[in-house]
N, CA, C and O atoms as CSV, one atom per row, in Angstrom:
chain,resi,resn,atom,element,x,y,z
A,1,UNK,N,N,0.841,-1.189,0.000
A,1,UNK,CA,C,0.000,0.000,0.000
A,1,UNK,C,C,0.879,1.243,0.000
A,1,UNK,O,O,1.886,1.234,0.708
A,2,UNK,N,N,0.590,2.291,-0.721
A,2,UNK,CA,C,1.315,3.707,-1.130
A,2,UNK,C,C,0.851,4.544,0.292
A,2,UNK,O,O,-0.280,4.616,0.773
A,3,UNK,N,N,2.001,5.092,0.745
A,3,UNK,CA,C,1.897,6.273,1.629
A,3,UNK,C,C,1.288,7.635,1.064
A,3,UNK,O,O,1.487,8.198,-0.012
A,4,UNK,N,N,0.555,7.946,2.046
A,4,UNK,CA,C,-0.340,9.229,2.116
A,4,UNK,C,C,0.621,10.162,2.601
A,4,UNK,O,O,1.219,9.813,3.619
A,5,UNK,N,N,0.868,11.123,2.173
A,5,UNK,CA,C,1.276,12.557,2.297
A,5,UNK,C,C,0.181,13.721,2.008
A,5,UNK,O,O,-0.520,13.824,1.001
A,6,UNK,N,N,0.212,14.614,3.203
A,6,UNK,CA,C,-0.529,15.621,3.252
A,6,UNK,C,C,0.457,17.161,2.574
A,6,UNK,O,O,1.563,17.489,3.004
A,7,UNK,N,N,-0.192,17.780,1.629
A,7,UNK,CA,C,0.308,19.023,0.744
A,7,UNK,C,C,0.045,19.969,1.294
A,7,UNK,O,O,-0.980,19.539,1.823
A,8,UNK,N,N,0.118,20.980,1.640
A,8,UNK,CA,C,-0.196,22.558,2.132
A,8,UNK,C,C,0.294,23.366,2.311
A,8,UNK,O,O,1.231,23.559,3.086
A,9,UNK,N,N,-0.355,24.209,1.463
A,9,UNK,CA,C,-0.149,25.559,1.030
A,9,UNK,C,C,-0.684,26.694,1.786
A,9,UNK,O,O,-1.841,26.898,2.155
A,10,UNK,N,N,0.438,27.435,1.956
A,10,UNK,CA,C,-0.216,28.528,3.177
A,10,UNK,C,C,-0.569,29.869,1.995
A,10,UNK,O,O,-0.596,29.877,0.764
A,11,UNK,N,N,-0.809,30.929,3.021
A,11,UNK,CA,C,-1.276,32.092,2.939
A,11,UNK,C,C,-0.717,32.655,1.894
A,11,UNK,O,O,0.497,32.831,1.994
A,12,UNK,N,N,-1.207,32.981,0.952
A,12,UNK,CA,C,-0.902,33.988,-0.342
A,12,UNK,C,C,0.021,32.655,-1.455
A,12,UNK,O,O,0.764,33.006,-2.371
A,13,UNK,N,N,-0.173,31.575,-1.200
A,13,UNK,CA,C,0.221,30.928,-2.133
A,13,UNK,C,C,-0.539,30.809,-3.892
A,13,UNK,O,O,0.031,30.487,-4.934
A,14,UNK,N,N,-1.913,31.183,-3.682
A,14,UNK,CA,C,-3.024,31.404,-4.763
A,14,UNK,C,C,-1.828,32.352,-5.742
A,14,UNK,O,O,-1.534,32.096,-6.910
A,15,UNK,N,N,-1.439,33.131,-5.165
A,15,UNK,CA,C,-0.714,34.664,-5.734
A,15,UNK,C,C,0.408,34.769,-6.198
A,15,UNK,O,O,0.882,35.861,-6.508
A,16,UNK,N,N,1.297,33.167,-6.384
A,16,UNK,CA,C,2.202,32.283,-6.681
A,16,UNK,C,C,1.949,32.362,-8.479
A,16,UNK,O,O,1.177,31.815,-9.266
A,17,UNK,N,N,3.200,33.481,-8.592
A,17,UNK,CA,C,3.466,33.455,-10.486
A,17,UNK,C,C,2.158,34.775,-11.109
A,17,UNK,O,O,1.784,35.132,-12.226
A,18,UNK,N,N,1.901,35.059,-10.083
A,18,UNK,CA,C,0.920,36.283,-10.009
A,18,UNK,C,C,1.367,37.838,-9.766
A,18,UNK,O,O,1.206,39.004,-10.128
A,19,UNK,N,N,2.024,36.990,-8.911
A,19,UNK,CA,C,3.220,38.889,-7.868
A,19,UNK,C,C,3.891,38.249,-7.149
A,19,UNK,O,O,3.706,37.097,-6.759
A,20,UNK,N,N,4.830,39.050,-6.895
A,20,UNK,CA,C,6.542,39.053,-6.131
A,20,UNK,C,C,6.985,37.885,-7.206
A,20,UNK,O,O,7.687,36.957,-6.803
A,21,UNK,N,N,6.442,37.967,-8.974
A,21,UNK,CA,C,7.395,36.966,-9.506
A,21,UNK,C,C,9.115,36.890,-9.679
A,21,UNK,O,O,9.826,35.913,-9.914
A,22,UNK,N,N,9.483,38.363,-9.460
A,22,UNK,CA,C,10.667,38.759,-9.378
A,22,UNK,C,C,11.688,37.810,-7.701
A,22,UNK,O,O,12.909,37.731,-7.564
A,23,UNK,N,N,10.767,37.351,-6.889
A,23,UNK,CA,C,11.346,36.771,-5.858
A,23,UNK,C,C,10.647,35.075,-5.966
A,23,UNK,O,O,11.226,34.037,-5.645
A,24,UNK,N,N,9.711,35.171,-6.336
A,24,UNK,CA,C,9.350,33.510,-6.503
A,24,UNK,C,C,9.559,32.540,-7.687
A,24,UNK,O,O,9.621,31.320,-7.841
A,25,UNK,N,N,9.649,33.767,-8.531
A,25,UNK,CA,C,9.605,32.957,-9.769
A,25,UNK,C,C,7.948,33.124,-10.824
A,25,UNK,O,O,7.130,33.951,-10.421
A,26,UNK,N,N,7.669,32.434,-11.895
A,26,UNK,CA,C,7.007,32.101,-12.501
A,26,UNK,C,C,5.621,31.193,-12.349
A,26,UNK,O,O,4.447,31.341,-12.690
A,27,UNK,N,N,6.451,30.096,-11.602
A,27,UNK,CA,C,5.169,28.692,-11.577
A,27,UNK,C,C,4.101,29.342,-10.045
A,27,UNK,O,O,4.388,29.670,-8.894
A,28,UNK,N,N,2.550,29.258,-11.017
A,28,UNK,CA,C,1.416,29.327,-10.451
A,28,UNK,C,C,1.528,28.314,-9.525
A,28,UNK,O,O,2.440,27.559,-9.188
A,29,UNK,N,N,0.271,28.494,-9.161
A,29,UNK,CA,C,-0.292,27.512,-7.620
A,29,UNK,C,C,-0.535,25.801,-8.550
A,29,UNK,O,O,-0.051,24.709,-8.253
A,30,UNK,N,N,-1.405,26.147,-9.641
A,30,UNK,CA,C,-1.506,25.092,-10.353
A,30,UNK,C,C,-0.774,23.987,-10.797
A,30,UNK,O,O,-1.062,22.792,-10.865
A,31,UNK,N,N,0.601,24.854,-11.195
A,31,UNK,CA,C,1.413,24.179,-11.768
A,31,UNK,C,C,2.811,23.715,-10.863
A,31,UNK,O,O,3.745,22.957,-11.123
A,32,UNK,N,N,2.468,24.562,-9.672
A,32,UNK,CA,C,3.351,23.613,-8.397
A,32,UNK,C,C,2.675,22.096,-8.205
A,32,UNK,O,O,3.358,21.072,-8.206
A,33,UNK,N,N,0.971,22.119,-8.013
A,33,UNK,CA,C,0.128,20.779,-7.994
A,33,UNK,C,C,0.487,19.894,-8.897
A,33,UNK,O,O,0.470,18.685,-8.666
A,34,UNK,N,N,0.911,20.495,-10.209
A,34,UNK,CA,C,0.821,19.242,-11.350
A,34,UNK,C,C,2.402,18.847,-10.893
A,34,UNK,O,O,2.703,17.665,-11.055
A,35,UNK,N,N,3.292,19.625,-10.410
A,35,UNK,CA,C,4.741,19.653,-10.416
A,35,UNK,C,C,4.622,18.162,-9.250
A,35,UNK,O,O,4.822,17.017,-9.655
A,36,UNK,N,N,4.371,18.396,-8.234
A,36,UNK,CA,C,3.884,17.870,-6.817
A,36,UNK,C,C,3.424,16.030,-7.008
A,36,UNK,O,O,3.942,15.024,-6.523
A,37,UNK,N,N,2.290,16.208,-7.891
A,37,UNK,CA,C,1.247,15.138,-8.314
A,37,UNK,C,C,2.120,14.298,-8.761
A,37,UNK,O,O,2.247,13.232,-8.159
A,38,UNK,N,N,3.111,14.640,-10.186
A,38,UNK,CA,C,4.219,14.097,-10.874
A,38,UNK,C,C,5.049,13.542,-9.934
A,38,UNK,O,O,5.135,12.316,-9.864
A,39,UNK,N,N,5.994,14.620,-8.827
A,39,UNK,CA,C,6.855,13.674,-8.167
A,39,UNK,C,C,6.666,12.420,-6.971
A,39,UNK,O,O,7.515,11.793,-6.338
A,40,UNK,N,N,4.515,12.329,-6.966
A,40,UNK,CA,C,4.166,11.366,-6.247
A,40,UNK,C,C,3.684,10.604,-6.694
A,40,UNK,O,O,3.109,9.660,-6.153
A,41,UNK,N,N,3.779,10.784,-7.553
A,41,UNK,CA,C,3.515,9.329,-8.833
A,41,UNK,C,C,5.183,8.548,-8.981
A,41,UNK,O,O,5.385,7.431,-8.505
A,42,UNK,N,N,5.515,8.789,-9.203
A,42,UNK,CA,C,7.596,8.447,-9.409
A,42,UNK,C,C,7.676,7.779,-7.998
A,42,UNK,O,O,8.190,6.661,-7.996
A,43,UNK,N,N,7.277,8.248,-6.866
A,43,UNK,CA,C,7.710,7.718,-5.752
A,43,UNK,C,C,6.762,6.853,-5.519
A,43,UNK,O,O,6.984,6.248,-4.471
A,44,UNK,N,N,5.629,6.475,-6.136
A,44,UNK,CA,C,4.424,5.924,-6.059
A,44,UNK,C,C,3.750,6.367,-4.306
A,44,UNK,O,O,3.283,5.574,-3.488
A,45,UNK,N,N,3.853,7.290,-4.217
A,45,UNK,CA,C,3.027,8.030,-2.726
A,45,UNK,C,C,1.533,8.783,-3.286
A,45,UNK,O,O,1.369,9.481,-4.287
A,46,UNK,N,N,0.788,8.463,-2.505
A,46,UNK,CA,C,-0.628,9.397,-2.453
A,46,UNK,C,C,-0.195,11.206,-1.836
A,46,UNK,O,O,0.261,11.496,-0.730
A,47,UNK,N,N,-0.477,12.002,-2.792
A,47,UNK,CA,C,-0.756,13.062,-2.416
A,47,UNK,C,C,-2.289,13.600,-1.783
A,47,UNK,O,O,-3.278,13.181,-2.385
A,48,UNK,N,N,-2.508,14.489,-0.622
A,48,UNK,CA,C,-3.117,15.361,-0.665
A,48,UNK,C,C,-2.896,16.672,-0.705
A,48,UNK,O,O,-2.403,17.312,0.223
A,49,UNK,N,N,-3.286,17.174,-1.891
A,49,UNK,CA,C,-3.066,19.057,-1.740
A,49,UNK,C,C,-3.938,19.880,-1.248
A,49,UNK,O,O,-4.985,19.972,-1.889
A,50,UNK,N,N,-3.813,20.631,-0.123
A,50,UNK,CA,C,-4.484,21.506,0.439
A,50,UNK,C,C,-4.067,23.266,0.397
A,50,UNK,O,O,-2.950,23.765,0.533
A,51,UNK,N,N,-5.038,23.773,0.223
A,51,UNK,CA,C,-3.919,25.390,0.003
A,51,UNK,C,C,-5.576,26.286,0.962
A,51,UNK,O,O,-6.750,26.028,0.698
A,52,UNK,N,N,-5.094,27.264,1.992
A,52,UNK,CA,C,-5.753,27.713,2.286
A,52,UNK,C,C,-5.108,29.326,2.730
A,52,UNK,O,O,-3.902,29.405,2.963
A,53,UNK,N,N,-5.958,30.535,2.823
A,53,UNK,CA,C,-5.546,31.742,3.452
A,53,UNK,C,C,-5.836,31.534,4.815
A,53,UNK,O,O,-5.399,32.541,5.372
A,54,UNK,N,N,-6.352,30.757,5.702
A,54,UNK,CA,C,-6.875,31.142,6.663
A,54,UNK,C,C,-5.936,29.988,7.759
A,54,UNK,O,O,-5.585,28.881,7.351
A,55,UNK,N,N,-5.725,30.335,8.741
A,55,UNK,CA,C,-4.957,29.426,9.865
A,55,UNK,C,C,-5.202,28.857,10.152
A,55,UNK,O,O,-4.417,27.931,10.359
A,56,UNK,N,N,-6.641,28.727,10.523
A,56,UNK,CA,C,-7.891,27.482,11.519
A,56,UNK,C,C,-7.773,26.741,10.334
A,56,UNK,O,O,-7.165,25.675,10.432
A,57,UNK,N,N,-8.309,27.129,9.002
A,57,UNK,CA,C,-8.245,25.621,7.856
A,57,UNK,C,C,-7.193,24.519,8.059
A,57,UNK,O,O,-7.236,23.289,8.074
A,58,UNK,N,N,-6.135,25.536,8.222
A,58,UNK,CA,C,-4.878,24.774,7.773
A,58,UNK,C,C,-4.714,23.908,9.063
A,58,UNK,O,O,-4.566,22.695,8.914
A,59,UNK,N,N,-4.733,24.578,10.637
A,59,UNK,CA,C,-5.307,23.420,11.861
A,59,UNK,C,C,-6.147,22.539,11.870
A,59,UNK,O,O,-5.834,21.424,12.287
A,60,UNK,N,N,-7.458,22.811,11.404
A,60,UNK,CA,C,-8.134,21.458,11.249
A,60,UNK,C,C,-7.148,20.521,10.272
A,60,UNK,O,O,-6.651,19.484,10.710
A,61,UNK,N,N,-6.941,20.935,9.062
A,61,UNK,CA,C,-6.416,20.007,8.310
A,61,UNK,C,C,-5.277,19.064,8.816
A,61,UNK,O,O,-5.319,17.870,8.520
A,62,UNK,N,N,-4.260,19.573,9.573
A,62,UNK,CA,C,-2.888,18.907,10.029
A,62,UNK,C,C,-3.770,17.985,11.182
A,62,UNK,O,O,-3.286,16.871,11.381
A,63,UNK,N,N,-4.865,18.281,11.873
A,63,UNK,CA,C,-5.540,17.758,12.832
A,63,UNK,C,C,-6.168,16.435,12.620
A,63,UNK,O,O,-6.159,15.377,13.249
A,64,UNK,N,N,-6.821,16.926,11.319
A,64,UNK,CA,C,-7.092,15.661,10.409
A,64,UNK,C,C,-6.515,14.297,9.693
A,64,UNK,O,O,-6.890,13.158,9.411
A,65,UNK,N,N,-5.342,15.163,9.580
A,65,UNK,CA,C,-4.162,13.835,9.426
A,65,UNK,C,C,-3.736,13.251,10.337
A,65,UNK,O,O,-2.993,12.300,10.094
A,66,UNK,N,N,-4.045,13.601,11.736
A,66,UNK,CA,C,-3.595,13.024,12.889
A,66,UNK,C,C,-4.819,11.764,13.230
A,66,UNK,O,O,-4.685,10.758,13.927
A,67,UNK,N,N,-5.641,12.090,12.706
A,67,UNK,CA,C,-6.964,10.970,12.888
A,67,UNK,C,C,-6.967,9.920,11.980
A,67,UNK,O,O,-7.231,8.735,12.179
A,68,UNK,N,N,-6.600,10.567,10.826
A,68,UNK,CA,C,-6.730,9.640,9.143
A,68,UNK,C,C,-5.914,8.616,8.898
A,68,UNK,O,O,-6.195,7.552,8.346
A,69,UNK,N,N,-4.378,9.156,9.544
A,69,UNK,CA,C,-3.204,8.243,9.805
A,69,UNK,C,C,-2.475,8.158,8.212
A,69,UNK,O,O,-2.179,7.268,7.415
A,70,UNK,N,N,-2.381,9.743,8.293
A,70,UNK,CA,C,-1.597,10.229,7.245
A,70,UNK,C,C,-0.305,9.914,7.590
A,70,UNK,O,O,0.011,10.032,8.774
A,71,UNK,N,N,1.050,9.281,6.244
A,71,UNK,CA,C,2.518,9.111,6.958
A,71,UNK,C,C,3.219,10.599,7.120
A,71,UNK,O,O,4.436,10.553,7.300
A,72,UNK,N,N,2.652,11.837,7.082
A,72,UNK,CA,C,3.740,12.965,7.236
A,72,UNK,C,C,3.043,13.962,6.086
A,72,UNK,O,O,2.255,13.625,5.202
A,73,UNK,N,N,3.523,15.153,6.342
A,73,UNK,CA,C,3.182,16.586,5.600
A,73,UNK,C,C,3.952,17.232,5.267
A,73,UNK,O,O,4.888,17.173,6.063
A,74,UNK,N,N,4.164,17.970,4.378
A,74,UNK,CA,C,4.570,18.786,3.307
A,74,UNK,C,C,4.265,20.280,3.526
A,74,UNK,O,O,3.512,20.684,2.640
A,75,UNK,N,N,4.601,21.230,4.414
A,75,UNK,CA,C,4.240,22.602,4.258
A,75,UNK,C,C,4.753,23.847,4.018
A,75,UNK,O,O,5.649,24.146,4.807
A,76,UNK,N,N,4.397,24.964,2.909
A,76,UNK,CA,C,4.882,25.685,2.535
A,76,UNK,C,C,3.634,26.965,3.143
A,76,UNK,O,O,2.742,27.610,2.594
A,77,UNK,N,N,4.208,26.861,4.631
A,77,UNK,CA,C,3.534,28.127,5.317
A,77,UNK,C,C,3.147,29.751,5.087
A,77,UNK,O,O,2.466,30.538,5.744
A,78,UNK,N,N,4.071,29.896,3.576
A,78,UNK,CA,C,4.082,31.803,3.290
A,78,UNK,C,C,4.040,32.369,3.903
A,78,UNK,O,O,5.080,32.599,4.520
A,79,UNK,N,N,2.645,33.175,4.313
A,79,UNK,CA,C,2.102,33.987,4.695
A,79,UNK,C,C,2.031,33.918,6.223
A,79,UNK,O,O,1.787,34.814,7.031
A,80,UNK,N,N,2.334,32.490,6.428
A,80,UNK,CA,C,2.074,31.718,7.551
A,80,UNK,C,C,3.168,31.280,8.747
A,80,UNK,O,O,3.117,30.559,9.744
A,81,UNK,N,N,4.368,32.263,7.983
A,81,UNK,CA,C,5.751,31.576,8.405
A,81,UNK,C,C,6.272,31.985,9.617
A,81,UNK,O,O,7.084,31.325,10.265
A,82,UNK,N,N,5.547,33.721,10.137
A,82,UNK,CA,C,6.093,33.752,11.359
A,82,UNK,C,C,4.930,34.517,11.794
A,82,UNK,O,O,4.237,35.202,11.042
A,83,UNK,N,N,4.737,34.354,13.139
A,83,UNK,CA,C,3.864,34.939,14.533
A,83,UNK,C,C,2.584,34.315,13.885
A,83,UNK,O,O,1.696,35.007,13.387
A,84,UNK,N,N,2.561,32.717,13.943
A,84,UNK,CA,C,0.931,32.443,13.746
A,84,UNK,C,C,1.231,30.690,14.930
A,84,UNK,O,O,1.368,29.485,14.722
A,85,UNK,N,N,1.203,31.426,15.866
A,85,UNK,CA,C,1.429,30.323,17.711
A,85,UNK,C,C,0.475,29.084,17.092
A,85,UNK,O,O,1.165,28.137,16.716
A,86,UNK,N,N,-0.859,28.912,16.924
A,86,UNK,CA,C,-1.889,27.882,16.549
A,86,UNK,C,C,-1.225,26.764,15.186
A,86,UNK,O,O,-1.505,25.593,14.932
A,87,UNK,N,N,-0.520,27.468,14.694
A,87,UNK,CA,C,-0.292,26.407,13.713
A,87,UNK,C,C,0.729,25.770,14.189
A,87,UNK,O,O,0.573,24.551,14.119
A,88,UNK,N,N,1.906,26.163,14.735
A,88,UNK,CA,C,3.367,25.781,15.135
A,88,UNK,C,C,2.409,24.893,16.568
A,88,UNK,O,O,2.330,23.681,16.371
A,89,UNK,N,N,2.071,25.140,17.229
A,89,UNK,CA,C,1.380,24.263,18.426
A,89,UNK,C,C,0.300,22.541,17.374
A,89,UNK,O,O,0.351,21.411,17.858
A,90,UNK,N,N,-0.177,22.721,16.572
A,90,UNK,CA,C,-0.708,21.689,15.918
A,90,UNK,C,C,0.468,21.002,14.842
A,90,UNK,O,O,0.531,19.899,14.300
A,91,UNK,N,N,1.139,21.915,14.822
A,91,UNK,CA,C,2.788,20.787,14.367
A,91,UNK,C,C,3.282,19.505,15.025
A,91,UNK,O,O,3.564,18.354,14.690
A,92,UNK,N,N,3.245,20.421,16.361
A,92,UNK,CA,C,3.536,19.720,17.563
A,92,UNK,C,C,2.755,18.720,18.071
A,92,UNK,O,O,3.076,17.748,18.754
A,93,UNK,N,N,1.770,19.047,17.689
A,93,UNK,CA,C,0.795,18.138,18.319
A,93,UNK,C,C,0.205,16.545,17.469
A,93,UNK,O,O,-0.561,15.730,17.981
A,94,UNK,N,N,0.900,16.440,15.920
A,94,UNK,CA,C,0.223,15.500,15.565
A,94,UNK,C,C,1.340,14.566,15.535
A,94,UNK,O,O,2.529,14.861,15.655
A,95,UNK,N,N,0.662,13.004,15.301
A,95,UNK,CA,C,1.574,11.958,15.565
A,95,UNK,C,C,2.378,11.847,13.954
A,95,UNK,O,O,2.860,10.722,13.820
A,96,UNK,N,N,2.591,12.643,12.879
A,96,UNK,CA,C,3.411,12.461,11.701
A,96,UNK,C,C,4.520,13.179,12.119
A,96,UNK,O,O,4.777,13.651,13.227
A,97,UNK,N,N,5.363,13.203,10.702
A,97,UNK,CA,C,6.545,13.958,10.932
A,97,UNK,C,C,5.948,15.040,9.381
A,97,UNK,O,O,5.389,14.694,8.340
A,98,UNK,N,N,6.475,16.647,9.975
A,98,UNK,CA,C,5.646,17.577,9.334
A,98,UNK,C,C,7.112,18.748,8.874
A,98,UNK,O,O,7.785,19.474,9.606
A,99,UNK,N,N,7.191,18.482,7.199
A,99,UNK,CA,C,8.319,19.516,6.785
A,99,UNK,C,C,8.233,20.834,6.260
A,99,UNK,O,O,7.486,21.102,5.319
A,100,UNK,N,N,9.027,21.748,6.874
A,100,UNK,CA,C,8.609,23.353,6.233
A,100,UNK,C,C,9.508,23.010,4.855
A,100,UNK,O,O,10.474,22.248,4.826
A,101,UNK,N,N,8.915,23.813,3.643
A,101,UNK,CA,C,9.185,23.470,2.459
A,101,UNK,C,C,9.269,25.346,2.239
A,101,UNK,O,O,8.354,26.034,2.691
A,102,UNK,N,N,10.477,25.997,1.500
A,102,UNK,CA,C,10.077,27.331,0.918
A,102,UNK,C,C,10.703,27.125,-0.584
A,102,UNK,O,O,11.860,26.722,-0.693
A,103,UNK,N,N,10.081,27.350,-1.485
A,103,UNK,CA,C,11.197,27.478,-2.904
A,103,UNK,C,C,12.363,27.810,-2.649
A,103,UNK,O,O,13.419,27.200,-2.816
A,104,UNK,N,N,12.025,29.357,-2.003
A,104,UNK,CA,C,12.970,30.476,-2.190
A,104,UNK,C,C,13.785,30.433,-0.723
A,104,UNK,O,O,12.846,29.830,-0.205
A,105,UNK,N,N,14.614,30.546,0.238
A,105,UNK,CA,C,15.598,30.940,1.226
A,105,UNK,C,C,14.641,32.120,2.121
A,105,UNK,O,O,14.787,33.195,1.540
A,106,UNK,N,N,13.962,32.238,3.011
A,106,UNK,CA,C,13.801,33.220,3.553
A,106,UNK,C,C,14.548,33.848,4.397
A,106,UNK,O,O,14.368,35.038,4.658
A,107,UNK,N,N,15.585,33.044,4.989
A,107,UNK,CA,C,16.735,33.887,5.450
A,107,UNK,C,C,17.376,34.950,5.053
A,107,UNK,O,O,17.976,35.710,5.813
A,108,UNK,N,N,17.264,35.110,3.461
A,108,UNK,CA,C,18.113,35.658,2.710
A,108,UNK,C,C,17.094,37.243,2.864
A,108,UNK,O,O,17.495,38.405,2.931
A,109,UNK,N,N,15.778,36.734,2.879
A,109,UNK,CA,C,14.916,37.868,3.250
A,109,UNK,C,C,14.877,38.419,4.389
A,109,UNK,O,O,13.926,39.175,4.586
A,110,UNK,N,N,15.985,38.204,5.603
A,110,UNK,CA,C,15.503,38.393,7.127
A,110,UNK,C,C,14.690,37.739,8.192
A,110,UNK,O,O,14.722,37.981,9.399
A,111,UNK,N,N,13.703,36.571,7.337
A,111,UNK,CA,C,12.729,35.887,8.150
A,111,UNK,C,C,13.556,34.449,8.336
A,111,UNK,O,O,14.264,33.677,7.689
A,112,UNK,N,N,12.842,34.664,9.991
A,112,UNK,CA,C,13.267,33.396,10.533
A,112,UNK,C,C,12.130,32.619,10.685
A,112,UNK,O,O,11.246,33.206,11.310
A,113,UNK,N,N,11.782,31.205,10.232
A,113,UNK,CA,C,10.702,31.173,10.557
A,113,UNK,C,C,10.200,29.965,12.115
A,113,UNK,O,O,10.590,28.854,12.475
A,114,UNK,N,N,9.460,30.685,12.498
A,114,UNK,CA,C,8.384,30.500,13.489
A,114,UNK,C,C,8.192,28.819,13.183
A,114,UNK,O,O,8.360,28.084,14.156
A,115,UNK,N,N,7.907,28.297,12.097
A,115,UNK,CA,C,7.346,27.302,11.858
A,115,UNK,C,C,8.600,25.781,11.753
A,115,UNK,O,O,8.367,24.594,11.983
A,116,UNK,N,N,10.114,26.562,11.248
A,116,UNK,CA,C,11.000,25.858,11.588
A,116,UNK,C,C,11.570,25.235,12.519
A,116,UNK,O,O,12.284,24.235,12.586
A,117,UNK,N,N,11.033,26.179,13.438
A,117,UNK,CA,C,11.136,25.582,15.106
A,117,UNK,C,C,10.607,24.279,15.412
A,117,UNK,O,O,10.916,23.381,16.196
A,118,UNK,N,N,9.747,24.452,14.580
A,118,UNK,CA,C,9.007,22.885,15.390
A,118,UNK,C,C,8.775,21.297,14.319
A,118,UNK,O,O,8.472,20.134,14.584
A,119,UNK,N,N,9.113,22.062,13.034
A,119,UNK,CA,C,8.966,21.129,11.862
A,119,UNK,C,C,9.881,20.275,12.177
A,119,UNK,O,O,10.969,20.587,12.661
A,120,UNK,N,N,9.386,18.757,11.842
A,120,UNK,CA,C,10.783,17.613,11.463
A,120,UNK,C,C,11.916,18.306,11.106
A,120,UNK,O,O,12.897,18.626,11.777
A,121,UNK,N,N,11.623,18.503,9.888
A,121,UNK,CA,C,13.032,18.691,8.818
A,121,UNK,C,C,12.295,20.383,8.271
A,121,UNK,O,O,11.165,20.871,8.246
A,122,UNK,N,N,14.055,20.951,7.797
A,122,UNK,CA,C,13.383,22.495,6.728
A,122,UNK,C,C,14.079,22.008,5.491
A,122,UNK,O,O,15.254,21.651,5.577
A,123,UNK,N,N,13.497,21.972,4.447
A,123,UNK,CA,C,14.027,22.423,3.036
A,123,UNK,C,C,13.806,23.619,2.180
A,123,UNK,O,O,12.823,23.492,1.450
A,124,UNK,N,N,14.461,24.773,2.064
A,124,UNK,CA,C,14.526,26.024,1.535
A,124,UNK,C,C,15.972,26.233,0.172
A,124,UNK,O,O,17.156,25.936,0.017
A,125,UNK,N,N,15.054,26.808,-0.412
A,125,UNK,CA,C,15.884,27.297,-1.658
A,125,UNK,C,C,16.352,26.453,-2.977
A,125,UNK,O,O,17.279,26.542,-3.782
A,126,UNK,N,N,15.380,25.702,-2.807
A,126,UNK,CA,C,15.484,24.222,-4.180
A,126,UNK,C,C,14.805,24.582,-5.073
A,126,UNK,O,O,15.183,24.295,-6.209
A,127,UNK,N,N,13.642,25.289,-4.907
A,127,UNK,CA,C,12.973,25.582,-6.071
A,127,UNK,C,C,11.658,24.482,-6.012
A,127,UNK,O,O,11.272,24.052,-4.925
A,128,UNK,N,N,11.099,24.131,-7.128
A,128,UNK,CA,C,9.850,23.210,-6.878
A,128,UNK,C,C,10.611,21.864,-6.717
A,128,UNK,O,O,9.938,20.902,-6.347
A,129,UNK,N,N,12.293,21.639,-7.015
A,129,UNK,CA,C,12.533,20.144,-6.694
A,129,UNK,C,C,12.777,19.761,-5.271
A,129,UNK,O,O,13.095,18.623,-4.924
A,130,UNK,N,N,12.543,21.185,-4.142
A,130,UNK,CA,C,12.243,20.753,-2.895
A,130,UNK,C,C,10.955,19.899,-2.346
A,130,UNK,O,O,11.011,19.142,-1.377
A,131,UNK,N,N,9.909,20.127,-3.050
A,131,UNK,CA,C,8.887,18.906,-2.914
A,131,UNK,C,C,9.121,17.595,-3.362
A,131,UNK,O,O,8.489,16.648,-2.894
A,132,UNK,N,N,10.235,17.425,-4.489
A,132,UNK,CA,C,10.521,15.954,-4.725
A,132,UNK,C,C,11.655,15.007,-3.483
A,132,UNK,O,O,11.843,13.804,-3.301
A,133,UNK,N,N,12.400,16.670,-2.613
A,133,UNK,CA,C,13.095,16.280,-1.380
A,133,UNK,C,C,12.404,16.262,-0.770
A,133,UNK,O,O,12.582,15.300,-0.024
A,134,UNK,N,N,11.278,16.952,-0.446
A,134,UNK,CA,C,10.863,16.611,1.030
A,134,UNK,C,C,10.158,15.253,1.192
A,134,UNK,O,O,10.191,14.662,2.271
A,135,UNK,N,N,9.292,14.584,-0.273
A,135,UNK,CA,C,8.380,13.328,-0.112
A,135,UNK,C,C,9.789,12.295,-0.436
A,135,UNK,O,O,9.548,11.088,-0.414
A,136,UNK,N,N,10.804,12.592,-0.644
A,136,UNK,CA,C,11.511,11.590,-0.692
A,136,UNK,C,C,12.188,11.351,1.009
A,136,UNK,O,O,12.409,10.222,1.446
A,137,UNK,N,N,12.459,12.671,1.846
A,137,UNK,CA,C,12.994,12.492,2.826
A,137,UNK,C,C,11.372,12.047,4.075
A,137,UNK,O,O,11.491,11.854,5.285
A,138,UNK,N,N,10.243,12.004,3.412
A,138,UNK,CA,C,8.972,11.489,4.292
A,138,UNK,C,C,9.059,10.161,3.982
A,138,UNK,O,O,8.512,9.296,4.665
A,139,UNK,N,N,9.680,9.943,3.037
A,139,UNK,CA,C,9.309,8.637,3.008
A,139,UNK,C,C,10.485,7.605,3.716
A,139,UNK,O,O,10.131,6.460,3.998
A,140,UNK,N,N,11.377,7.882,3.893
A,140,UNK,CA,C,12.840,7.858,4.921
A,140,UNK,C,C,12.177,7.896,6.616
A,140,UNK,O,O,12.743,7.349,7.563
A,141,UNK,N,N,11.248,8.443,6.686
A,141,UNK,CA,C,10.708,8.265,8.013
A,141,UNK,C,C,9.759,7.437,8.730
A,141,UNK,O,O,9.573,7.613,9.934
């Protein structure tokens, strides 16, 4: 049986190849999914993609994988990356192992993030082939 991995997309990810393309790049929200879908097919893993603006979504959801008996998560927090206590506390709280994922380096921007603190593992600055590291390093766990 193929492992379940949970996808999620934080705050202002919709806006991905829309604006700040000069710091993110090009690839839409869409075409991170098809990017995503592809490298969980190769690894033969079940994706779920979730993308929400709102914090509570994104808590129920990680909450949900704690019930469903998801093997681990995938998150690219944005908007979400520092001073949001509720999400970094439901990191903590579920029985997977849960990775901050950024394309881009936010260090390089000044941000530290909030959410690194408590994640398994961080992968930053790969570009979209950090989602083919992070379900390869979930599946290592």
């Amino acid at each position: 049986m193929s492992k379940s991995i949970l996808v999620i997309h934080g705050a202002g990810m919709n806006m991905r190849g829309l604006a700040q393309v000069e710091i993110f790049g090009p690839l839409t929200l869409p075409e991170y999914d098809a990017a995503i879908t592809g490298f969980a097919a190769q690894a033969d893993v079940e994706v779920e993609i979730f993308h929400s603006n709102i914090e509570g979504e994104i808590v129920n959801k990680l909450y949900e994988g704690h019930t469903t008996g998801i093997h681990g998560a995938i998150i690219n927090p944005a908007g979400f990356t520092t001073g949001y206590p509720a999400l970094c506390a439901a990191i903590t709280q579920v029985s997977y192992p849960v990775y901050e994922l950024h394309m881009t380096n936010p260090a390089v921007r000044g941000r530290i993030s909030d959410v690194a603190r408590v994640a398994s593992g961080v992968i930053t600055g790969f570009g979209i082939e950090g989602y083919r590291m992070a379900l390869e390093g979930l599946l290592l766990e």
